[in-house]
NUBAZA-187251 format. One record per residue: z, y, x of N, C-alpha, C, O in turn. Coordinates in steps of 0.02 Angstrom, whole numbers, padded with zeros to 5 digits, always signed. Example, Ala and Ser with C-alpha at 12.3 -4.5 7.8 and 13.67 -1.06 7.14 Angstrom:
# residues 2
+00390-00284+00660+00390-00225+00615+00390-00165+00660+00423-00166+00712 +00354-00112+00642+00357-00053+00684+00394+00002+00645+00402+00057+00670 
***
This chain:
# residues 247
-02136+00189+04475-02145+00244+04427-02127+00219+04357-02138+00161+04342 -02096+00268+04310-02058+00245+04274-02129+00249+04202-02174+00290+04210 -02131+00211+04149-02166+00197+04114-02199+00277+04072-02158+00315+04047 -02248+00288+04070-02240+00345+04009-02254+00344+03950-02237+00288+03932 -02286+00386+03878-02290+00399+03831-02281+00452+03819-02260+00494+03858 -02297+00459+03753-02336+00501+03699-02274+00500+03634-02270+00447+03602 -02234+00551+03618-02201+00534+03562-02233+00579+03497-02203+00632+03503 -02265+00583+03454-02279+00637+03415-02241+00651+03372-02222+00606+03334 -02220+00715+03365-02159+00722+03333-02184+00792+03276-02220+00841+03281 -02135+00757+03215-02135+00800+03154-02072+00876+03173-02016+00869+03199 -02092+00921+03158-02043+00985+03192-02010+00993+03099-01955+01013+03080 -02060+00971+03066-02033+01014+02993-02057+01084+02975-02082+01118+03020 -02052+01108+02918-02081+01176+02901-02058+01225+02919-02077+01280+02899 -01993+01213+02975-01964+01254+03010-01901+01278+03030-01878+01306+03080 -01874+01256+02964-01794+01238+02967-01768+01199+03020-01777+01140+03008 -01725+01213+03100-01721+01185+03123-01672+01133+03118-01665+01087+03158 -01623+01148+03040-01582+01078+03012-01607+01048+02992-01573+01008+02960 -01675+01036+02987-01710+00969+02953-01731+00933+02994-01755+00880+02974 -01731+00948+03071-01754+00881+03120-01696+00836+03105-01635+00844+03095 -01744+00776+03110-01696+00725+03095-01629+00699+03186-01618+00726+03240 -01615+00664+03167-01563+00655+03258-01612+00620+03277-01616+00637+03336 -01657+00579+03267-01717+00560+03321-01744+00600+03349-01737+00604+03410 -01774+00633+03321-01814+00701+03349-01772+00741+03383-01800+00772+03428 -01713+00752+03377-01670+00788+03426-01683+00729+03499-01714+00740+03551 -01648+00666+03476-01624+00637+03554-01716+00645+03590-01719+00660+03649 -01779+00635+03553-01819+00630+03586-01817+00692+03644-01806+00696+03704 -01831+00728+03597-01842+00823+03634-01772+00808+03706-01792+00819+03763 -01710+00788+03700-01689+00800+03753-01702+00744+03815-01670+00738+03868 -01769+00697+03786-01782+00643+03846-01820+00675+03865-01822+00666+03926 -01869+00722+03846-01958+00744+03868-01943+00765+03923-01889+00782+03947 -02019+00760+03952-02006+00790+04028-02058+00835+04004-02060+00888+04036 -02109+00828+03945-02148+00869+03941-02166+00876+03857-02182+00830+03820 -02156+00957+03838-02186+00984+03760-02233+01005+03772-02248+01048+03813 -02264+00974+03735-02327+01016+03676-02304+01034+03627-02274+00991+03595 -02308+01097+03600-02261+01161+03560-02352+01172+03517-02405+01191+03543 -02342+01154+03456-02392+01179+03427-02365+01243+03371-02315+01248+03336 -02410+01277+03380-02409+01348+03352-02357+01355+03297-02313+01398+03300 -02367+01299+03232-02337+01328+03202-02274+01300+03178-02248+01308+03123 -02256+01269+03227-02182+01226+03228-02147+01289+03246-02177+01336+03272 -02070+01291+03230-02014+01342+03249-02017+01336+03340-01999+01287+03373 -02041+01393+03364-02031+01426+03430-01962+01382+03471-01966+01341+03517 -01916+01400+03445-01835+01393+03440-01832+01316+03462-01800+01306+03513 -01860+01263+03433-01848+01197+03450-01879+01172+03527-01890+01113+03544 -01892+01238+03571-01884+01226+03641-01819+01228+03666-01800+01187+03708 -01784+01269+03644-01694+01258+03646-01671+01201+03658-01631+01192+03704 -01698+01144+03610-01676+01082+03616-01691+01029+03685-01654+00980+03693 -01735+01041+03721-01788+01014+03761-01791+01071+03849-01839+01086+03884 -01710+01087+03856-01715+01148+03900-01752+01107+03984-01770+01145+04028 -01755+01069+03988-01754+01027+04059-01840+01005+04060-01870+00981+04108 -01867+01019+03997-01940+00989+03988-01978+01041+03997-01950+01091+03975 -02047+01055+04027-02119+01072+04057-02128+01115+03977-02138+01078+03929 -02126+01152+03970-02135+01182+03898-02205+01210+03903-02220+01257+03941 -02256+01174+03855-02343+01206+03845-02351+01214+03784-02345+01170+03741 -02370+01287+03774-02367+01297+03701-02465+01290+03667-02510+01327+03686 -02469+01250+03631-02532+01224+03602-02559+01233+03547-02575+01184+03513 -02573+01308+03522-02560+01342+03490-02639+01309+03421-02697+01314+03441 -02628+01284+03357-02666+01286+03312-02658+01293+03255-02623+01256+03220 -02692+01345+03235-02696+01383+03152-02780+01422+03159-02817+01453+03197 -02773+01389+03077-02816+01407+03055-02845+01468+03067-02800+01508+03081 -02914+01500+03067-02938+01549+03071-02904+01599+03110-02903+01658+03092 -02867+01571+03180-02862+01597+03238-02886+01562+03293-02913+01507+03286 -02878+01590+03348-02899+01569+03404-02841+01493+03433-02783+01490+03454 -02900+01437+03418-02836+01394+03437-02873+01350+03514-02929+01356+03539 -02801+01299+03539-02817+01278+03600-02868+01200+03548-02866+01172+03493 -02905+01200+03611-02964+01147+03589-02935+01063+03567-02895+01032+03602 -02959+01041+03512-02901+00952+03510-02933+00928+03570-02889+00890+03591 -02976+00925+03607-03001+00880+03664-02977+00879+03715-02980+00829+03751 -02940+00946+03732-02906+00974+03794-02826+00952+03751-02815+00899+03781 -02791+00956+03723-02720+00939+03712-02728+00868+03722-02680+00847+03753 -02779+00813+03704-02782+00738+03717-02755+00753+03755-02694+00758+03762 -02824+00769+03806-02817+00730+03882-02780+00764+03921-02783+00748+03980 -02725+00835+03898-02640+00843+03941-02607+00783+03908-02580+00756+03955 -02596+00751+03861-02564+00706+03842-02562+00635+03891-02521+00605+03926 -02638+00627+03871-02651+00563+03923-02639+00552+03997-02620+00506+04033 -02659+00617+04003-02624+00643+04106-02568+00643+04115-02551+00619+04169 -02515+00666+04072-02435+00648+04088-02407+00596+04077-02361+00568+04106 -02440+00582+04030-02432+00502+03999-02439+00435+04055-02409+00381+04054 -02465+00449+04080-02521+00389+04140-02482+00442+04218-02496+00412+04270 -02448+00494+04230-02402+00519+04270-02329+00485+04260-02276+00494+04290 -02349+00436+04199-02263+00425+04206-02203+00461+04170-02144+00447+04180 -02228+00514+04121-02202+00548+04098-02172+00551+04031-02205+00515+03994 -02126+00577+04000-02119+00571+03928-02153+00621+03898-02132+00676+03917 -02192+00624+03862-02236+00705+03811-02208+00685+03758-02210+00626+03739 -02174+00737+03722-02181+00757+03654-02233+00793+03620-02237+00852+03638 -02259+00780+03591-02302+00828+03563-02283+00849+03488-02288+00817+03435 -02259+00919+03503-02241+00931+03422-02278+00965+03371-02308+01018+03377 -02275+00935+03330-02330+00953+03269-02291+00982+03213-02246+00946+03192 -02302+01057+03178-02287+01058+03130-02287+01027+03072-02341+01006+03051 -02217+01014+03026-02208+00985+02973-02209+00902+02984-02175+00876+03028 -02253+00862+02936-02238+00813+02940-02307+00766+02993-02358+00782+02962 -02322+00736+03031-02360+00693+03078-02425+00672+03060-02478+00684+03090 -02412+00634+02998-02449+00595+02960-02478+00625+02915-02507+00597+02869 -02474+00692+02926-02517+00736+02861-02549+00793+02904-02520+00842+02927 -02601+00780+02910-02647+00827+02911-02646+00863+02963-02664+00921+02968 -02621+00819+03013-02596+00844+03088-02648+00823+03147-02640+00838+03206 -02701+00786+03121-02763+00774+03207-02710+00705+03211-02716+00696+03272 -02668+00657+03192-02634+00607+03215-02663+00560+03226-02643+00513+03261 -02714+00563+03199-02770+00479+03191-02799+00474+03249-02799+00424+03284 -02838+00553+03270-02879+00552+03318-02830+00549+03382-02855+00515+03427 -02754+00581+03402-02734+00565+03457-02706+00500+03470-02696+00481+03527 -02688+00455+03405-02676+00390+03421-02721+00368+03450-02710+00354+03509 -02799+00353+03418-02847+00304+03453-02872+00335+03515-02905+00299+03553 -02859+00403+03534-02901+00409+03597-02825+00395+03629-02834+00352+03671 -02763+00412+03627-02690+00383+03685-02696+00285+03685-02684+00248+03733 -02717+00268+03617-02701+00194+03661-02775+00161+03680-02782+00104+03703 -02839+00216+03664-02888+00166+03725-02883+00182+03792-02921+00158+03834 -02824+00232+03808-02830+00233+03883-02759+00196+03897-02725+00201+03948 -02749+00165+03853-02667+00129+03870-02610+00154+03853-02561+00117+03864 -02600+00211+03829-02527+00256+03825-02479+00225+03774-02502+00214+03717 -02443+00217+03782-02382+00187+03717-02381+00235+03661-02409+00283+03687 -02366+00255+03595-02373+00321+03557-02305+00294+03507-02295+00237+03486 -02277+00337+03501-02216+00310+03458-02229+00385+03407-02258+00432+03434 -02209+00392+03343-02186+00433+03308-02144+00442+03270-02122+00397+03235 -02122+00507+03266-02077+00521+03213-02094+00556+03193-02122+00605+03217 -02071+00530+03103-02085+00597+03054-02043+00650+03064-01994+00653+03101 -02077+00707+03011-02029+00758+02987-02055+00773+02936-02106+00744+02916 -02021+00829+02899-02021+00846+02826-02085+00905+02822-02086+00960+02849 -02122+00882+02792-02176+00919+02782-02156+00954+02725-02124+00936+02676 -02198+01044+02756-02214+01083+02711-02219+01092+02643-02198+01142+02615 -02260+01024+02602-02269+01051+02559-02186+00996+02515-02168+01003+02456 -02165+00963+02550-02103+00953+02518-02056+01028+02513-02031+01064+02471 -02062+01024+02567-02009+01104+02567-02020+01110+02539-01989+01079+02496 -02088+01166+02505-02103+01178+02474-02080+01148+02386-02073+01186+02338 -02075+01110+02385-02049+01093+02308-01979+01099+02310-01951+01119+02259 -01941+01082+02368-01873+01100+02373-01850+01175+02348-01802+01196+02316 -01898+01200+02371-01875+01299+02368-01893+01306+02308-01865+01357+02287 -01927+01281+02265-01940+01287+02202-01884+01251+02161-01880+01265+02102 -01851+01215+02183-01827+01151+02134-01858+01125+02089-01855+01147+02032 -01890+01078+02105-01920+01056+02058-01956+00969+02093-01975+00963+02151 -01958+00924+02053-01970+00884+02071-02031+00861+02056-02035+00860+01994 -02091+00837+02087-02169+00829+02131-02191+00776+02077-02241+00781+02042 -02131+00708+02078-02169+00656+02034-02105+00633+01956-02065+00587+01948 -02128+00701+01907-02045+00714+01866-02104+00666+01804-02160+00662+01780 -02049+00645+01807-02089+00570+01768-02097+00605+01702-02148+00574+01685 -02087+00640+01657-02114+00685+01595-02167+00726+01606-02189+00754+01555 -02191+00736+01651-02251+00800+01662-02303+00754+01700-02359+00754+01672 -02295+00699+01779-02343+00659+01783-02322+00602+01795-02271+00572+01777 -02381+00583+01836-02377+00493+01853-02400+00499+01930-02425+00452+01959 -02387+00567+01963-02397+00555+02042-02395+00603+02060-02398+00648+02018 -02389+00619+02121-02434+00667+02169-02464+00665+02219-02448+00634+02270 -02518+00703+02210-02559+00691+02264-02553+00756+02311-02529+00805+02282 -02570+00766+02379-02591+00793+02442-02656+00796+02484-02687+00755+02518 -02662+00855+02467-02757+00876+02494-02741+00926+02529-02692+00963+02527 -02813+00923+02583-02798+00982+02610-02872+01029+02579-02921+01000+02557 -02870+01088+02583-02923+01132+02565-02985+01133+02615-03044+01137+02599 -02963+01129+02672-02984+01139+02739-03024+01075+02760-02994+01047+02806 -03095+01034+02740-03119+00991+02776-03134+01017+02829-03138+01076+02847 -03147+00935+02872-03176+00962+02945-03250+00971+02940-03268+00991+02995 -03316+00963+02889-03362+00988+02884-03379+01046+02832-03436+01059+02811 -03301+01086+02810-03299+01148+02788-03309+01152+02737-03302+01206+02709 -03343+01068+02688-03341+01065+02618-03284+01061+02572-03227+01060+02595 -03295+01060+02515-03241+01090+02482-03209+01012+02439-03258+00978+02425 -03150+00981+02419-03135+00911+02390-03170+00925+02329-03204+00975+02320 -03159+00871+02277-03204+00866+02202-03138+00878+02141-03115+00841+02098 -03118+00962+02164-03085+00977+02121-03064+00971+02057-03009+00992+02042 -03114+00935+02003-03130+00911+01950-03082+00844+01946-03029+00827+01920 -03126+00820+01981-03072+00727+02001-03008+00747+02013-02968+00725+01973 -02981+00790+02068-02889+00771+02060-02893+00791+02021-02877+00748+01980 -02908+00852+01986-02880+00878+01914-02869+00839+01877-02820+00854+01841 -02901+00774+01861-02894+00725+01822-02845+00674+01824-02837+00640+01774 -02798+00662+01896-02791+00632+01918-02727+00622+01865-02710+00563+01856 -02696+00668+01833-02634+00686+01811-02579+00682+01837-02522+00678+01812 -02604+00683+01911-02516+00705+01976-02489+00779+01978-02498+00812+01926 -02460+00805+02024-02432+00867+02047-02507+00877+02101-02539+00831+02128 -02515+00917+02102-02565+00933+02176-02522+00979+02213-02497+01029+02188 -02515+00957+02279-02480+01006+02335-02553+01001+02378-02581+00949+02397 -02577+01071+02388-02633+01104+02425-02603+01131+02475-02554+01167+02468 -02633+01113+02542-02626+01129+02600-02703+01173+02627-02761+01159+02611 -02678+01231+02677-02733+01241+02695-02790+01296+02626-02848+01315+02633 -02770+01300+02602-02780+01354+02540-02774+01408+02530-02790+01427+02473 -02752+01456+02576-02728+01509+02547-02813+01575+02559-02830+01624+02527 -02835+01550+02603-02917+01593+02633-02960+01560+02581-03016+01584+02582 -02952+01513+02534-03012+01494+02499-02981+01473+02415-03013+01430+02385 -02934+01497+02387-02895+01495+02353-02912+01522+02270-02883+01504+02219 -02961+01566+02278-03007+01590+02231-03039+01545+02195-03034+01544+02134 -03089+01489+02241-03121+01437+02238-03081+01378+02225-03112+01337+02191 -03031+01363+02239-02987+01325+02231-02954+01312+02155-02946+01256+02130 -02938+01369+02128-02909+01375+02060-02972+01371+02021-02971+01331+01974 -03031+01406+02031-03093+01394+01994-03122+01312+01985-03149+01292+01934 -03113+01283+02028-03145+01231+02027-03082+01181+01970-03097+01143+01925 -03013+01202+01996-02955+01157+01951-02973+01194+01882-02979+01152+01838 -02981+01241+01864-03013+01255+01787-03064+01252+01755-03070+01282+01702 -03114+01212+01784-03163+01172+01756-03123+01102+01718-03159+01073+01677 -03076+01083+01725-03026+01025+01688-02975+01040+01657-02959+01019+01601 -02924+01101+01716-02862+01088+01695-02864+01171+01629-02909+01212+01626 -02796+01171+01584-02792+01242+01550-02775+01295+01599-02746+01285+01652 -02794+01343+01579-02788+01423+01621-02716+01424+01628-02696+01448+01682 -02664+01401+01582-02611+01411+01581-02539+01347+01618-02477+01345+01613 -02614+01286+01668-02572+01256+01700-02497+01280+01739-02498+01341+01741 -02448+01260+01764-02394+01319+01779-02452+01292+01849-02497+01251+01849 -02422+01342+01911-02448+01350+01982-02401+01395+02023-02366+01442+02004 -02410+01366+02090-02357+01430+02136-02406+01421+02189-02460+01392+02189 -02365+01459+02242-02379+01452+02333-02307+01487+02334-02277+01533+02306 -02294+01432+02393-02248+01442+02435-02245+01484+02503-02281+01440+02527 -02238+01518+02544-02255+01543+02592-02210+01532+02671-02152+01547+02654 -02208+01521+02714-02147+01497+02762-02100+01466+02738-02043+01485+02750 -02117+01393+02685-02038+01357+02663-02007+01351+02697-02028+01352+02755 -01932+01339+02683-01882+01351+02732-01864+01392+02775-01814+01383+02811 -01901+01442+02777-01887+01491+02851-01856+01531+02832-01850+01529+02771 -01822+01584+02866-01803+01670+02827-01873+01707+02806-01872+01756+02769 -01924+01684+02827-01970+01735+02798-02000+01705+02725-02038+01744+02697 -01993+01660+02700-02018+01621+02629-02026+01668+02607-02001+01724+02612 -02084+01636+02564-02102+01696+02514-02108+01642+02461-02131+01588+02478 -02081+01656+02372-02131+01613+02327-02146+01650+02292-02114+01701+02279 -02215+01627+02259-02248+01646+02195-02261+01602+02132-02304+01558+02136 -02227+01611+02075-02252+01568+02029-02282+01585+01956-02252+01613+01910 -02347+01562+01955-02391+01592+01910-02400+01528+01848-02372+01479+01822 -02481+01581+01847-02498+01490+01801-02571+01493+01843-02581+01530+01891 -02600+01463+01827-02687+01415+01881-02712+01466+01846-02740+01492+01893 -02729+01517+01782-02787+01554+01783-02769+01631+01828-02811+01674+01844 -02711+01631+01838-02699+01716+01887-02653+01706+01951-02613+01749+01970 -02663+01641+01983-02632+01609+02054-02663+01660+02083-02628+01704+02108 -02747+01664+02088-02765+01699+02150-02780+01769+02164-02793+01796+02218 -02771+01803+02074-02745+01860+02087-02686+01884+02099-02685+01942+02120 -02622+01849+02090-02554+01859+02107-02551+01854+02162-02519+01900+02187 -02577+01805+02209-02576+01782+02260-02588+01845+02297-02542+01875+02325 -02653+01867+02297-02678+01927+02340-02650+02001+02315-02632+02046+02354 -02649+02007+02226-02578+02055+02242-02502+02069+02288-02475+02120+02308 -02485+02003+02290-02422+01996+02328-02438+01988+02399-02394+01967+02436 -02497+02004+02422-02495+02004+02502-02486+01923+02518-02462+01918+02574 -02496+01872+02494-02489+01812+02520-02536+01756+02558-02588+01732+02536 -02515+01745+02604-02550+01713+02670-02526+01626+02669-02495+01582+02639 -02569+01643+02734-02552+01581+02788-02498+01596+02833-02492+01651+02859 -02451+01538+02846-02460+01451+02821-02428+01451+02741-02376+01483+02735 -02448+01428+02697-02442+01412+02638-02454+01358+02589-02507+01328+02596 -02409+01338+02532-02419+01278+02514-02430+01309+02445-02399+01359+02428 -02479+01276+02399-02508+01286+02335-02497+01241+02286-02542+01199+02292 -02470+01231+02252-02419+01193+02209-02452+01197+02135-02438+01250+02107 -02498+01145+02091-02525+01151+02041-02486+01097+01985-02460+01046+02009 -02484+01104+01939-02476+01055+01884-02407+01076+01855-02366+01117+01875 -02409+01029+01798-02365+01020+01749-02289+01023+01763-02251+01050+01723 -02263+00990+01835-02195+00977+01843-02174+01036+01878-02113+01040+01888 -02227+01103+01906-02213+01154+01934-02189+01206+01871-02160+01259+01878 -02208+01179+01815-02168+01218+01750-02101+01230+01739-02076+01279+01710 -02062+01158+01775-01989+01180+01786-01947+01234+01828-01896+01266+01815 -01987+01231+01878-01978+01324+01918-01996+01373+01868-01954+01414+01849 -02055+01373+01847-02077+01434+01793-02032+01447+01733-02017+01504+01715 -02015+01401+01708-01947+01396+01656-01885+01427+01689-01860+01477+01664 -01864+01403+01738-01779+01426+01778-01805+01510+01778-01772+01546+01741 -01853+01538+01810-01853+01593+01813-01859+01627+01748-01829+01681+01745 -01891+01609+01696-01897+01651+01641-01813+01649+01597-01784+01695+01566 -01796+01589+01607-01724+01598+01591-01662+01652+01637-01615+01686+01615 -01689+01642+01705-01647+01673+01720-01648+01765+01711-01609+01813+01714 -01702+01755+01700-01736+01840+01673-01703+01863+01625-01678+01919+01628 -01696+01824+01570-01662+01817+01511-01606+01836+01512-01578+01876+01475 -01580+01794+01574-01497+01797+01565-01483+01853+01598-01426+01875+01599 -01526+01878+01624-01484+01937+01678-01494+01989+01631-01474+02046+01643 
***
C-alpha cells in the first residue's frame, strides 16, 4: 500500500488564477478533496479523478463539525491515500491549521502544505494600495474578529500598534469593532471592507472608521469580508476622490 497524507491547501480568495502550479499539480494527485465552503466550487475541475467531499465552514451557518473533517482526513490518510484538504484563502491564517496538524501527526500522517493568497491581501490588491506603505505605517497586522471563546481582541492595543489592520471575520460584529478602534484612533481614520476579493461578485466600500458601519449596512454588506483600517487605506480613498474629480 502506497504511503498516504494530508496536503492542506491554500484555494485563495477565489480567483482561480491565483493558485499557485503547486496547488494545481497537488489537486491532480488527490485521490481525495475536502472542498471547504468557501474556497471557489470550480477548483474541483482541477482534481476530476478525486473522491470530491464538500466540508462546508462559515460563519454563522450551519457548518460540518472540525472533529469529524480530522478524523476523514486521518482515515484516508492511514488508507493510503492522498487528501487534499482545501481551505479558503491562505492556510496559515485563521484556517483550524494548528489543530489539524497536531491531531494528523499524533496519529502518524505526513502533512505537507501549501499556501495561497489570502483574502485580506486580495483585498488590498482590489483597493491598490499597499498594507505596509512606509509613510502612513510601520506594519500590519491580521486579527480575526471572531475568537473561539466569542470574546472580542483589545481593540485599543492594535489601534496603537500604528500598522494597517486587515480584520477578518467582522462583518456580524462590525459596529463594535469600529467603536472599540475609536476609543484611540480619529473618526476620520480612512477604512474599507472588501467583499468577495477577487471574484465577479466583489464588492468595495471605502469610508473613514467613524461611518464604516453605517456604510457598511447601508450598502447591504456581508460575509465573507475583509475590513481594512488605517492610514495607508487613505491611498484608495484619495484615487477615488480624484477620480470623482476628474470625471
Amino acid at each position: 500500500m502506497k504511503q498516504g497524507k494530508v496536503i492542506l491547501l491554500g484555494a485563495g480568495p477565489g480567483d482561480l488564477d491565483l493558485l499557485t502550479i503547486k496547488a494545481m499539480k497537488a489537486l491532480m494527485l488527490a485521490d481525495v478533496v475536502l472542498l471547504d465552503d468557501l474556497a471557489n466550487p470550480e477548483i474541483a475541475s482541477l482534481a476530476p479523478q478525486a473522491q470530491l467531499i464538500r466540508v462546508g465552514k462559515r460563519g454563522g451557518c450551519k457548518s460540518t463539525p472540525q472533529d469529524f473533517i480530522q478524523r476523514l482526513m486521518r482515515r484516508y490518510a492511514l488508507q493510503g491515500k492522498v487528501v487534499v484538504r482545501v481551505k479558503g484563502g491562505e492556510v496559515l491564517l485563521f484556517g483550524r491549521a494548528g489543530e489539524e496538524i497536531s491531531f494528523l501527526q499524533a496519529a502518524g500522517v505526513t502533512v505537507e502544505i501549501i499556501n495561497g493568497i489570502s483574502s485580506g491581501l486580495a483585498a488590498a490588491a482590489s483597493l491598490g494600495i499597499s498594507l505596509t506603505h512606509r509613510e502612513h505605517c510601520q506594519g500590519v497586522t491580521f486579527v480575526t474578529a471572531h475568537a473561539q471563546d466569542h470574546s472580542e481582541p483589545n481593540w485599543q492595543a492594535l489601534a496603537q500598534t500604528g500598522t494597517t489592520l486587515v480584520i477578518y471575520m467582522g462583518m456580524s460584529r462590525i459596529a463594535q469593532v469600529t467603536a472599540g478602534l475609536l476609543k484611540t484612533l480619529s473618526p476620520n481614520t480612512p477604512a474599507a471592507v472588501v467583499q468577495w476579493a477577487s471574484t465577479p461578485a466583489e464588492r468595495r466600500l471605502i469610508s473613514s472608521l467613524e461611518y464604516l458601519a453605517v456604510d457598511a449596512q447601508a450598502a447591504q454588506m456581508g460575509s465573507p469580508a475583509i475590513i481594512l483600517v488605517g492610514d495607508a487605506v487613505g491611498e484608495a480613498r484619495e484615487r477615488v476622490l480624484e477620480e470623482a474629480v476628474a470625471a
